[in-house]
PDB file of N, CA, C and O in Angstrom:
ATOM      1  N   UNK A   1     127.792  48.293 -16.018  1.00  0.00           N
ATOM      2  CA  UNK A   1     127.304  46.942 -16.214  1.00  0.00           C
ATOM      3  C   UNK A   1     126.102  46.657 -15.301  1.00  0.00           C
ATOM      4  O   UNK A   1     125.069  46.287 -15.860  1.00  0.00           O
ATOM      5  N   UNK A   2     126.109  46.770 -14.100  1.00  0.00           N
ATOM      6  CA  UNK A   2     125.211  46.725 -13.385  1.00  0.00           C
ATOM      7  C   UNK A   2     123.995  48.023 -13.654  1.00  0.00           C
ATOM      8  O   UNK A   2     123.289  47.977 -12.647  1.00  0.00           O
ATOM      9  N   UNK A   3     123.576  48.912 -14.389  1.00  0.00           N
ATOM     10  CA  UNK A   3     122.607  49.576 -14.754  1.00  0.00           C
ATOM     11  C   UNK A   3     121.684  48.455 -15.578  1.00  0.00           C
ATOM     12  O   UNK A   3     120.544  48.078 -15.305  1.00  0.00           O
ATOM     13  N   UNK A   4     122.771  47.946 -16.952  1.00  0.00           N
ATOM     14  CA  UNK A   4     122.444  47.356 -18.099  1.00  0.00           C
ATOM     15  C   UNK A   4     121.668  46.164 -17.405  1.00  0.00           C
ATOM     16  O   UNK A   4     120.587  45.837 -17.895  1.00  0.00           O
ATOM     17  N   UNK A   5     122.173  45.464 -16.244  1.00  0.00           N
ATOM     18  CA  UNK A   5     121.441  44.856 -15.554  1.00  0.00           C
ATOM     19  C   UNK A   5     120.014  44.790 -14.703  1.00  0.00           C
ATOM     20  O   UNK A   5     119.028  44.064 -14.829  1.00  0.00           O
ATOM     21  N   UNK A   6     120.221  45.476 -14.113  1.00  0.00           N
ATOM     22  CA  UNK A   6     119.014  46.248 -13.982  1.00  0.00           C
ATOM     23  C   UNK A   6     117.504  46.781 -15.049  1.00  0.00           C
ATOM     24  O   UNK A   6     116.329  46.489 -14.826  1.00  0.00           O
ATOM     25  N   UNK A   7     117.914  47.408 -15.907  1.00  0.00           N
ATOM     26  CA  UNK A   7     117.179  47.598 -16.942  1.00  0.00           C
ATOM     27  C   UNK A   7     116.382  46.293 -17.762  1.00  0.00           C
ATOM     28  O   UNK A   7     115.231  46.041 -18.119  1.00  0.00           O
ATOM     29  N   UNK A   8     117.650  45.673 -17.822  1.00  0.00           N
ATOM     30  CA  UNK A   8     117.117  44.089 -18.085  1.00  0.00           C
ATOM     31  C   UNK A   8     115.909  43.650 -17.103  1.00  0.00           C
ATOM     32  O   UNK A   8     114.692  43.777 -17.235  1.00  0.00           O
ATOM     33  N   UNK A   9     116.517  43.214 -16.301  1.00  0.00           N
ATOM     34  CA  UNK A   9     115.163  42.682 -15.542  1.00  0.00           C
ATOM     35  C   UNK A   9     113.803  43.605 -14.746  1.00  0.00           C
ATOM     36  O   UNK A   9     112.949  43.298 -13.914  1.00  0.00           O
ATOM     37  N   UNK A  10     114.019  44.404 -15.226  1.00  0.00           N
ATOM     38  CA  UNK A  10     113.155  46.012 -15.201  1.00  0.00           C
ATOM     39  C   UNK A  10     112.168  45.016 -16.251  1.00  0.00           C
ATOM     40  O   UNK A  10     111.091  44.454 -16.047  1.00  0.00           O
ATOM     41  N   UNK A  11     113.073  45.081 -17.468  1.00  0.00           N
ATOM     42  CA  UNK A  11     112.015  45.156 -18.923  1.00  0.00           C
ATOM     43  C   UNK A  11     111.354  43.684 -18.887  1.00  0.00           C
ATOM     44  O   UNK A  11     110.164  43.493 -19.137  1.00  0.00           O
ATOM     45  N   UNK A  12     112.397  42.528 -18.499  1.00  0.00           N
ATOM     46  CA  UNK A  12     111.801  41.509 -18.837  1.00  0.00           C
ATOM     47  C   UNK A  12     110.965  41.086 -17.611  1.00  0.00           C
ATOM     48  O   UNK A  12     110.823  39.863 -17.605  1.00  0.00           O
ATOM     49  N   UNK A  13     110.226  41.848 -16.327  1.00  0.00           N
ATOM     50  CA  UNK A  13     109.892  41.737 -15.432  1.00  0.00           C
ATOM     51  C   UNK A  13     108.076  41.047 -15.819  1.00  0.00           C
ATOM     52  O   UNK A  13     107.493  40.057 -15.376  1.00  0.00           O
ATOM     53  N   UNK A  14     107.653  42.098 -16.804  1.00  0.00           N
ATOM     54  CA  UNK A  14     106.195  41.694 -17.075  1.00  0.00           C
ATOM     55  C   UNK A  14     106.162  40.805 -17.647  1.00  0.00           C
ATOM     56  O   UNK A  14     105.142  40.165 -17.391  1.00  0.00           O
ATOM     57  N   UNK A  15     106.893  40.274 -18.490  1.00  0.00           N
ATOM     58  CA  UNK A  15     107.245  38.823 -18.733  1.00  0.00           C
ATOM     59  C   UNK A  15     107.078  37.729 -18.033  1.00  0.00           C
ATOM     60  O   UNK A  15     106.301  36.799 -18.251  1.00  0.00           O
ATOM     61  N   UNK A  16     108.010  37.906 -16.988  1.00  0.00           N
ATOM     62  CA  UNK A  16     108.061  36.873 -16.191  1.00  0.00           C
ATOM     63  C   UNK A  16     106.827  36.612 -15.353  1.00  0.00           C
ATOM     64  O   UNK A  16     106.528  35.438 -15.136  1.00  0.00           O
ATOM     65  N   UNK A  17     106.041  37.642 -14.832  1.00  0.00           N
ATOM     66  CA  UNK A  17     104.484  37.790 -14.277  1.00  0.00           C
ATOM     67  C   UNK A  17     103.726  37.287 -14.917  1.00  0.00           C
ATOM     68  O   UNK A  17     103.174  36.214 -14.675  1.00  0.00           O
ATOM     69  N   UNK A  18     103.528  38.171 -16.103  1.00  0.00           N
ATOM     70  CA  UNK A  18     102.977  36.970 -17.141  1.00  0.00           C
ATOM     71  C   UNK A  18     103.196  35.843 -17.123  1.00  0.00           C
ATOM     72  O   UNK A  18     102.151  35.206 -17.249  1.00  0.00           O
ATOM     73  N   UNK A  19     104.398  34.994 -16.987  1.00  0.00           N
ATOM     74  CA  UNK A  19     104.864  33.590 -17.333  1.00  0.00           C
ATOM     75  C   UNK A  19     104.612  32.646 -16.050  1.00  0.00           C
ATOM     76  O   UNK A  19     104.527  31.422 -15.958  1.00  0.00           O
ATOM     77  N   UNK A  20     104.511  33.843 -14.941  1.00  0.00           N
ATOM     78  CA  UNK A  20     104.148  32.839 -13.298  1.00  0.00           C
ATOM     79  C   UNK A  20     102.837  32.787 -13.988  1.00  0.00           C
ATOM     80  O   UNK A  20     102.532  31.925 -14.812  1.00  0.00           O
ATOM     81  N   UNK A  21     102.144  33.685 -13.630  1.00  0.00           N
ATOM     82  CA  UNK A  21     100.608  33.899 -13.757  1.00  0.00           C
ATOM     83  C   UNK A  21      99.682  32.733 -14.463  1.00  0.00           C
ATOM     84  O   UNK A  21      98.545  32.368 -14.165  1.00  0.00           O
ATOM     85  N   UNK A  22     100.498  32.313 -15.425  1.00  0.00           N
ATOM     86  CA  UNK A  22      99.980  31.617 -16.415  1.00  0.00           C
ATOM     87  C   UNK A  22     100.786  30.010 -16.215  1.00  0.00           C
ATOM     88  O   UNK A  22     100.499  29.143 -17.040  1.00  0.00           O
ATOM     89  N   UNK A  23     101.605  29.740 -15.299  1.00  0.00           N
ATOM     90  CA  UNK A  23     101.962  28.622 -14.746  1.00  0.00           C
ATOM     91  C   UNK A  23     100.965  28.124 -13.993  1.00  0.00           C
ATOM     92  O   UNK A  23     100.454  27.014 -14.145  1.00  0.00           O
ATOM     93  N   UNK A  24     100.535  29.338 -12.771  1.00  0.00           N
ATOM     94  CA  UNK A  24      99.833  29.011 -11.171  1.00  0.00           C
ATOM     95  C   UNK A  24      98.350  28.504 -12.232  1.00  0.00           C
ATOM     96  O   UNK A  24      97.967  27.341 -12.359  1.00  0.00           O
ATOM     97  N   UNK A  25      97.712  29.737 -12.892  1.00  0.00           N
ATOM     98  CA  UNK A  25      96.524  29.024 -13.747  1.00  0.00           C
ATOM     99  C   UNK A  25      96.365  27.834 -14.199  1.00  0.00           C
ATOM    100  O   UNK A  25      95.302  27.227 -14.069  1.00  0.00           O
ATOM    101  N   UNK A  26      97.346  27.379 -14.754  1.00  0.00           N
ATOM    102  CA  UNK A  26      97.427  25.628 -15.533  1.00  0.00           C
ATOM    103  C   UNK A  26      97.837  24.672 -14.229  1.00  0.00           C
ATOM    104  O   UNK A  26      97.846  23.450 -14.380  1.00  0.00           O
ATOM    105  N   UNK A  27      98.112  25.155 -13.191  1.00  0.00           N
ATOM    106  CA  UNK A  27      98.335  24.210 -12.332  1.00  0.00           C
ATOM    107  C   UNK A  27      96.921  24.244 -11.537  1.00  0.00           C
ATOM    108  O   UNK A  27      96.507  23.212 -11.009  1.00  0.00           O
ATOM    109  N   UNK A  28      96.047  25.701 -11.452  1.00  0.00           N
ATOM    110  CA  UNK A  28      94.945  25.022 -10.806  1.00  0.00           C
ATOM    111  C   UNK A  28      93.997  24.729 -11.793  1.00  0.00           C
ATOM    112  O   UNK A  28      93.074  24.450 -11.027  1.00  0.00           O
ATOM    113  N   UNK A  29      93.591  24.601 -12.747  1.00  0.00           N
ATOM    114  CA  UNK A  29      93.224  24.486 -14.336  1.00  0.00           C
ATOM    115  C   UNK A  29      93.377  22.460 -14.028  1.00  0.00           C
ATOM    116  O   UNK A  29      92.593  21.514 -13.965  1.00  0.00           O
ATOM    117  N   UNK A  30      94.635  22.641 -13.935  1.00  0.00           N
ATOM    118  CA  UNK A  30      94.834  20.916 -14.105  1.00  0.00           C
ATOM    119  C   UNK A  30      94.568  20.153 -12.654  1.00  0.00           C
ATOM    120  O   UNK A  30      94.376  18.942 -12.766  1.00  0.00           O
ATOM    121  N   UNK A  31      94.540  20.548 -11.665  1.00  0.00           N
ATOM    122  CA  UNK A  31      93.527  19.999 -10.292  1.00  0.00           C
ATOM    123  C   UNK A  31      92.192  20.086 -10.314  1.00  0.00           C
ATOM    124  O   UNK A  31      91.551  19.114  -9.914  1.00  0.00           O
ATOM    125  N   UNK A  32      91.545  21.200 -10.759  1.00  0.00           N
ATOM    126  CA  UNK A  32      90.070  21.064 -11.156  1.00  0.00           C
ATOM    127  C   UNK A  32      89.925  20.382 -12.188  1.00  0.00           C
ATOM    128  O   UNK A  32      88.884  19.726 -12.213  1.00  0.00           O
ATOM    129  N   UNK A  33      90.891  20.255 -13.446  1.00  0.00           N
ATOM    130  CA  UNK A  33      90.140  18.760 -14.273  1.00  0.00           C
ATOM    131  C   UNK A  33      90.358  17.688 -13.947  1.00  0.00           C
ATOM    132  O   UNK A  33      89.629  16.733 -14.216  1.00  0.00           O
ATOM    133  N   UNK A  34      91.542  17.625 -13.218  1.00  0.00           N
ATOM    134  CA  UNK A  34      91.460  15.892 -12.465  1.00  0.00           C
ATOM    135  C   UNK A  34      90.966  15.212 -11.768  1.00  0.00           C
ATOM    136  O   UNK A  34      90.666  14.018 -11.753  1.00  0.00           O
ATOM    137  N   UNK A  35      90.802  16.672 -10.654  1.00  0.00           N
ATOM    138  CA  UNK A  35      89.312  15.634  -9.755  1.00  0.00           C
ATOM    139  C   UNK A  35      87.972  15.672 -10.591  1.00  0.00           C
ATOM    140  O   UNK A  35      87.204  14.730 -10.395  1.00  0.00           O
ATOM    141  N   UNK A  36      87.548  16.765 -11.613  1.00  0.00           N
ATOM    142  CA  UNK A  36      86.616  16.557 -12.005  1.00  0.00           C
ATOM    143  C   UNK A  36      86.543  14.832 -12.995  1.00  0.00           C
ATOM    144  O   UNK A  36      85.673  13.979 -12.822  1.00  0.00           O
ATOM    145  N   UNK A  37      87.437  14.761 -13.749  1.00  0.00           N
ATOM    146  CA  UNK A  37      87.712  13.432 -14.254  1.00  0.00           C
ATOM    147  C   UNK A  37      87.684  12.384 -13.225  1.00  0.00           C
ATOM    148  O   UNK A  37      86.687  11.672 -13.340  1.00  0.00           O
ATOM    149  N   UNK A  38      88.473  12.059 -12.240  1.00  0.00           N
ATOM    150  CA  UNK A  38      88.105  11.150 -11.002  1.00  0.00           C
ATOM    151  C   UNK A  38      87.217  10.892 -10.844  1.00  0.00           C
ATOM    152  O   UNK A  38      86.854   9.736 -11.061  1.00  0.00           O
ATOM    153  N   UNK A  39      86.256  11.991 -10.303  1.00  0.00           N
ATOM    154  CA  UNK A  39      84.661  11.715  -9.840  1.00  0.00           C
ATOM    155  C   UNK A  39      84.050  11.306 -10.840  1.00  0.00           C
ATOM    156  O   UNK A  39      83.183  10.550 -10.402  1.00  0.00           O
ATOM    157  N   UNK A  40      83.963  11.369 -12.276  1.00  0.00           N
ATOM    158  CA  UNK A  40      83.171  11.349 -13.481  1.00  0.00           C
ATOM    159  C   UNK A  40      83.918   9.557 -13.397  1.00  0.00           C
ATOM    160  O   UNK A  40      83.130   8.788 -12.845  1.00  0.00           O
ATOM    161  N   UNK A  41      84.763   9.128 -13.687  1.00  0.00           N
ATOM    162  CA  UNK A  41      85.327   8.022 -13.797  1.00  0.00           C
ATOM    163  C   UNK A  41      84.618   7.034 -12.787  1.00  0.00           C
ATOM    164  O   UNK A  41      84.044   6.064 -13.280  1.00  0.00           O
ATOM    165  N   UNK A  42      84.607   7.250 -10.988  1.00  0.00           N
ATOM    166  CA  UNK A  42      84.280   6.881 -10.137  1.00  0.00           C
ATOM    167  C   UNK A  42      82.784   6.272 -10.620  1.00  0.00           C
ATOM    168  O   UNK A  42      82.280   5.149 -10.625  1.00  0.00           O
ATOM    169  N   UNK A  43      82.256   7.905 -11.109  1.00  0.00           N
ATOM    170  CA  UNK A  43      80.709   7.592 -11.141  1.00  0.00           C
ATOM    171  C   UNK A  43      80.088   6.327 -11.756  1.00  0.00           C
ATOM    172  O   UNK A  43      79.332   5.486 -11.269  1.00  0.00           O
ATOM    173  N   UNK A  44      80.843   6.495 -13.425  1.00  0.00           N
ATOM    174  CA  UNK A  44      80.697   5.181 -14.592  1.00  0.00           C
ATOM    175  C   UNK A  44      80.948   4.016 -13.720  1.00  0.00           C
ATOM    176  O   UNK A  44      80.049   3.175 -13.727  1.00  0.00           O
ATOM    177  N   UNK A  45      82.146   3.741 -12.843  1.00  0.00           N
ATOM    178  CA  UNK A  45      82.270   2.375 -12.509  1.00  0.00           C
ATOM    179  C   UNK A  45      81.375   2.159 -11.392  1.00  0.00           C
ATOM    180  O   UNK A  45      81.251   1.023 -10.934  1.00  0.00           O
ATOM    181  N   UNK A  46      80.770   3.096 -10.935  1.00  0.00           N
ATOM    182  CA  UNK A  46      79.748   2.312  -9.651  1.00  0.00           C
ATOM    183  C   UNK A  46      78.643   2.352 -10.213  1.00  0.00           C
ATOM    184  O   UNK A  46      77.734   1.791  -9.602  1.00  0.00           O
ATOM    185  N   UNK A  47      78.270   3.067 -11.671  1.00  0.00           N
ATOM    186  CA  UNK A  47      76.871   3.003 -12.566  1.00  0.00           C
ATOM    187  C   UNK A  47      77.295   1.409 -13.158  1.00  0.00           C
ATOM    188  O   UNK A  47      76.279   0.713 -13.135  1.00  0.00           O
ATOM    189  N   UNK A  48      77.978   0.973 -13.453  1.00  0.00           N
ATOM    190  CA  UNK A  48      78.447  -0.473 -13.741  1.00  0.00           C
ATOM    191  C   UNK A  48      78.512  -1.395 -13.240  1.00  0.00           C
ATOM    192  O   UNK A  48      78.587  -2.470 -13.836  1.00  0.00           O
ATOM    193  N   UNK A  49      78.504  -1.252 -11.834  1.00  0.00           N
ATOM    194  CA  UNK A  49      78.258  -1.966 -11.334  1.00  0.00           C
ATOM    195  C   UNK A  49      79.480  -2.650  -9.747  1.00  0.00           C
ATOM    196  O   UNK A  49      79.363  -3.589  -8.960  1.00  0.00           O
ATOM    197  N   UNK A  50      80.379  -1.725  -9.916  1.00  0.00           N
ATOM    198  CA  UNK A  50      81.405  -1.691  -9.189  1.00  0.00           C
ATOM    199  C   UNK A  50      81.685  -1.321  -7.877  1.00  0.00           C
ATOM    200  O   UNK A  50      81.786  -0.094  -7.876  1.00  0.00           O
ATOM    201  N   UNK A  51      81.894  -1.852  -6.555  1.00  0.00           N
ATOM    202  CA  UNK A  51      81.590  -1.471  -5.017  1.00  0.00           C
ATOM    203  C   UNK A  51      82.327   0.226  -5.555  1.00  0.00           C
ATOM    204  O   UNK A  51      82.927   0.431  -6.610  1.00  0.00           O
ATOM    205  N   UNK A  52      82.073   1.103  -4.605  1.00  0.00           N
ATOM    206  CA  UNK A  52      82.235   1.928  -4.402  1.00  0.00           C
ATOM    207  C   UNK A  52      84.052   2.022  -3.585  1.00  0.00           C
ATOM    208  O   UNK A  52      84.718   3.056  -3.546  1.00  0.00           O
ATOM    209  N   UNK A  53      84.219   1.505  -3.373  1.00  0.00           N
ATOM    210  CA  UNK A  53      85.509   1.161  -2.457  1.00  0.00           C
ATOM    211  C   UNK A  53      87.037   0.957  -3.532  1.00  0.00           C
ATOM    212  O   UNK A  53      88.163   1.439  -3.405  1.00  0.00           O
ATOM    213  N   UNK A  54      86.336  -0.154  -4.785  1.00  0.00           N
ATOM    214  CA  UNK A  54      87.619  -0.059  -5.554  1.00  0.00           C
ATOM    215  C   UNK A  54      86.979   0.788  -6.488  1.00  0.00           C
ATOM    216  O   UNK A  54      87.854   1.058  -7.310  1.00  0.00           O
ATOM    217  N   UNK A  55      86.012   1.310  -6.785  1.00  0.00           N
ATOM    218  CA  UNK A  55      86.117   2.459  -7.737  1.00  0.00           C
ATOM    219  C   UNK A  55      86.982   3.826  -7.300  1.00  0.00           C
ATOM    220  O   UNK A  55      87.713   4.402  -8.106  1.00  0.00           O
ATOM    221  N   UNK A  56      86.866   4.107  -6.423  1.00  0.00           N
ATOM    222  CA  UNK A  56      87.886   5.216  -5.470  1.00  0.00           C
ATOM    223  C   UNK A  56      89.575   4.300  -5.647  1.00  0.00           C
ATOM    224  O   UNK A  56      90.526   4.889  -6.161  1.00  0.00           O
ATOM    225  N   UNK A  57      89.667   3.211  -5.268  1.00  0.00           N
ATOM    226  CA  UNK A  57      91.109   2.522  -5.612  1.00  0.00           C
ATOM    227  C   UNK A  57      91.296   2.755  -6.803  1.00  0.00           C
ATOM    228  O   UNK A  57      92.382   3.292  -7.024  1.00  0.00           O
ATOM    229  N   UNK A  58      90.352   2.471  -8.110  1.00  0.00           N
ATOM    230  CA  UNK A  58      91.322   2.461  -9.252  1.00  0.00           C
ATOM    231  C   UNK A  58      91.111   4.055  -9.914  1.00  0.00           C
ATOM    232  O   UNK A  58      91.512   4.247 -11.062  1.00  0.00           O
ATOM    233  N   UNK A  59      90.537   5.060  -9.225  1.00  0.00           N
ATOM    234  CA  UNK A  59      90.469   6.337  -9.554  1.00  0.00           C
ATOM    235  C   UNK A  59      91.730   7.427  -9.341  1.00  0.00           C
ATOM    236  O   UNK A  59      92.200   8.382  -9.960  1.00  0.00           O
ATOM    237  N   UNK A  60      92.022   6.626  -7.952  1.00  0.00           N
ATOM    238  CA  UNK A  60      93.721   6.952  -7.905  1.00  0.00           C
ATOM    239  C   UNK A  60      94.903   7.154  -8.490  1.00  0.00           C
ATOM    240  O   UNK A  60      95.952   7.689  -8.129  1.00  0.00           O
ATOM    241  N   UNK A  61      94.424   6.463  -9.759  1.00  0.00           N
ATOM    242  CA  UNK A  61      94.881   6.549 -10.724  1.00  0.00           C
ATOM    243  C   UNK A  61      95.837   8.236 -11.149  1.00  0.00           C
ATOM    244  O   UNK A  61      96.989   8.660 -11.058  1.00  0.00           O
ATOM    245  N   UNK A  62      94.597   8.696 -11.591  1.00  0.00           N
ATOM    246  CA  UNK A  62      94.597  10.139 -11.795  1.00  0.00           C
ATOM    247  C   UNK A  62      95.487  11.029 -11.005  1.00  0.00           C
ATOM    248  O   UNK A  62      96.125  11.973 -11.470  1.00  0.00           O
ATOM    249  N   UNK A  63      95.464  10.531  -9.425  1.00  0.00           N
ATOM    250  CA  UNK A  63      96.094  11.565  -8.302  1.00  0.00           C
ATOM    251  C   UNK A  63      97.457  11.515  -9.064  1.00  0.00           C
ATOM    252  O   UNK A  63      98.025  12.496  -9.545  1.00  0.00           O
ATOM    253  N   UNK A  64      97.994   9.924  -9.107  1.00  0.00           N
ATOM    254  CA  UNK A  64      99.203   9.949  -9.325  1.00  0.00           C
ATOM    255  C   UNK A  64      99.989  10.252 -10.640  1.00  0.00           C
ATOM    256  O   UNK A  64     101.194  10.382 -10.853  1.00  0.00           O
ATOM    257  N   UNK A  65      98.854  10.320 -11.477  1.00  0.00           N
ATOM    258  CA  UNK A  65      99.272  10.807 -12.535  1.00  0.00           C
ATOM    259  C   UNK A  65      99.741  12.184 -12.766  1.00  0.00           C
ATOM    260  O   UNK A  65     100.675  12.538 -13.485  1.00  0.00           O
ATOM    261  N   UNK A  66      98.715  13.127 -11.831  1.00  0.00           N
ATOM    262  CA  UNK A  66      99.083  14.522 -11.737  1.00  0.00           C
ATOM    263  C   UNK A  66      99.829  15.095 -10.598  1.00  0.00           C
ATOM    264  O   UNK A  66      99.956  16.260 -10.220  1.00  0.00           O
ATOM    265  N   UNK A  67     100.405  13.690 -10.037  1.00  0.00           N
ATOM    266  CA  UNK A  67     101.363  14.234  -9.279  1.00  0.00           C
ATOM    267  C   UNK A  67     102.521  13.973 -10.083  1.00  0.00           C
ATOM    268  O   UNK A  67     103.521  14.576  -9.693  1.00  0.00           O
ATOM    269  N   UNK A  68     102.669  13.263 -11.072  1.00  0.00           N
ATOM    270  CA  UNK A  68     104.266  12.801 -11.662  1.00  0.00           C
ATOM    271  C   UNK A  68     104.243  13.748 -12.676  1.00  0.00           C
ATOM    272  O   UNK A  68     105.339  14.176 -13.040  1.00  0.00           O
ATOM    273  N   UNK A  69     102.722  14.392 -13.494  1.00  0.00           N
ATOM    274  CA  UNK A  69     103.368  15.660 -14.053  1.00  0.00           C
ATOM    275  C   UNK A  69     103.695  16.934 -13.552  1.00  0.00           C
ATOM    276  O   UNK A  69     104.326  17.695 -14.286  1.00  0.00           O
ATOM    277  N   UNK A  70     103.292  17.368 -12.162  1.00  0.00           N
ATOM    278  CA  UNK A  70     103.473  18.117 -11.768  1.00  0.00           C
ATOM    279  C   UNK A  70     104.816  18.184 -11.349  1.00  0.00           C
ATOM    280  O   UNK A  70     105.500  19.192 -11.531  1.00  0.00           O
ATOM    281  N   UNK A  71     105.282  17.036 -10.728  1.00  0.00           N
ATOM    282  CA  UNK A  71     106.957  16.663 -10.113  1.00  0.00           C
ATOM    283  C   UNK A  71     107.926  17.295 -11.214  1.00  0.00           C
ATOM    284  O   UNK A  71     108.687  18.253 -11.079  1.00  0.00           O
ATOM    285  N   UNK A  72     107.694  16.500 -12.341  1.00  0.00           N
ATOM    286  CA  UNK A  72     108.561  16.960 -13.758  1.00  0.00           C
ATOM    287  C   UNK A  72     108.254  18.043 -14.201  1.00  0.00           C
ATOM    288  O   UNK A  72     108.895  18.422 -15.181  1.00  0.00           O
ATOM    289  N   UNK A  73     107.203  18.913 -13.671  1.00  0.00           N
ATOM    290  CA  UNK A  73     107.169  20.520 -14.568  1.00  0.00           C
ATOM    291  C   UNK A  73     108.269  21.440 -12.975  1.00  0.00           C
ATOM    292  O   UNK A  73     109.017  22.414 -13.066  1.00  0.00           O
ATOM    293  N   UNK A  74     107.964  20.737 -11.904  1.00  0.00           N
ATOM    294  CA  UNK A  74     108.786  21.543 -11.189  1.00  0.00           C
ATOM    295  C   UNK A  74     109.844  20.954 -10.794  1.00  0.00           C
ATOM    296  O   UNK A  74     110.092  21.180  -9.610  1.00  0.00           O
ATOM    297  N   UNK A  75     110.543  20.308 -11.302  1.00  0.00           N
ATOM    298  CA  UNK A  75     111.902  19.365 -11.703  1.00  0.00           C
ATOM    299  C   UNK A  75     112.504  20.200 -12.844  1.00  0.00           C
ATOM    300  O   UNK A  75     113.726  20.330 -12.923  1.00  0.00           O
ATOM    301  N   UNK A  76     111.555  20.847 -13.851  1.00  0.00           N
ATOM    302  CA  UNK A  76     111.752  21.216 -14.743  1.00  0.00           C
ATOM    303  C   UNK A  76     112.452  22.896 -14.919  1.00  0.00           C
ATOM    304  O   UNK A  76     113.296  23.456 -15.619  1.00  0.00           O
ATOM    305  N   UNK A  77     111.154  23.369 -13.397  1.00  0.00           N
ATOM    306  CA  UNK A  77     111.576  24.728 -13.264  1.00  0.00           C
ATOM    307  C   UNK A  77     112.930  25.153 -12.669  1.00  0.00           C
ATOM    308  O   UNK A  77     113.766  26.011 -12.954  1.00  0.00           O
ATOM    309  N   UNK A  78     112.776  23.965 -11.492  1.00  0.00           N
ATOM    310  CA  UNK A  78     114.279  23.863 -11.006  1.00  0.00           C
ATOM    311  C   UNK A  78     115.850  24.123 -11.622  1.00  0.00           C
ATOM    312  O   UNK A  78     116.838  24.831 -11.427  1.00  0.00           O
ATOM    313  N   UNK A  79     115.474  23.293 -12.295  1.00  0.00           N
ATOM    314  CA  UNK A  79     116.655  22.944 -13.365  1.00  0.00           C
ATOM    315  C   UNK A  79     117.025  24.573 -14.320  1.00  0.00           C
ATOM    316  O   UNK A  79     118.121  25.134 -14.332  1.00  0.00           O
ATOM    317  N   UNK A  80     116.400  24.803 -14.678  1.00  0.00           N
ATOM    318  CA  UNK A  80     115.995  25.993 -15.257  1.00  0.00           C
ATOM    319  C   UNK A  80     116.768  26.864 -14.704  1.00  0.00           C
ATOM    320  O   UNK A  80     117.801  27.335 -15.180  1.00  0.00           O
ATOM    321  N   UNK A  81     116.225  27.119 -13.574  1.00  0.00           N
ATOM    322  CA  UNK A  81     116.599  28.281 -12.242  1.00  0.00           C
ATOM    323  C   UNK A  81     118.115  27.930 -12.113  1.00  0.00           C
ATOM    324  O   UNK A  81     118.783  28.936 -12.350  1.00  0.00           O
ATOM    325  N   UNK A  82     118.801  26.954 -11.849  1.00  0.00           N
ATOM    326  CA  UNK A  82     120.334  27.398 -11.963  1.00  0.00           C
ATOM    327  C   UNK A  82     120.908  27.336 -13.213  1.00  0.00           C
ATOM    328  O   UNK A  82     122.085  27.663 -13.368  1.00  0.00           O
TER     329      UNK A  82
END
């Protein structure tokens, strides 16, 4: 039993590399588009006419947004794992 085990996670090993690999990517994938979105957002509201001070306040927005999906994808993995 314990061979059959083994073999298993032998085979499904590149799998799982694959499956980190391509987690860590979309997680830095999705920090470089958010701040890039932030700053682009920031920019429009101080081209509009907006202090610079609450354009950064309501850009914040974003942080927290990609922090509550990030929470629930690793809430998600968690869960998973046991």
């Amino acid at each position: 039993m314990s061979v059959s085990m083994v073999t298993a996670v032998i085979q499904s090993s590149p799998y799982l590399v694959r499956m980190s690999l391509s987690l860590v990517w979309t997680y830095i994938t999705l920090n470089r588009r958010v701040n890039r979105t932030r700053i682009a957002f920031e920019k429009h509201l101080i081209q509009q006419g907006m202090s610079e001070e609450d354009a950064k306040r309501l850009s914040t927005c974003f942080e927290d947004l990609k922090s509550s999906i990030t929470g629930m994808l690793k809430q998600g993995i968690r869960l998973a794992g046991n």
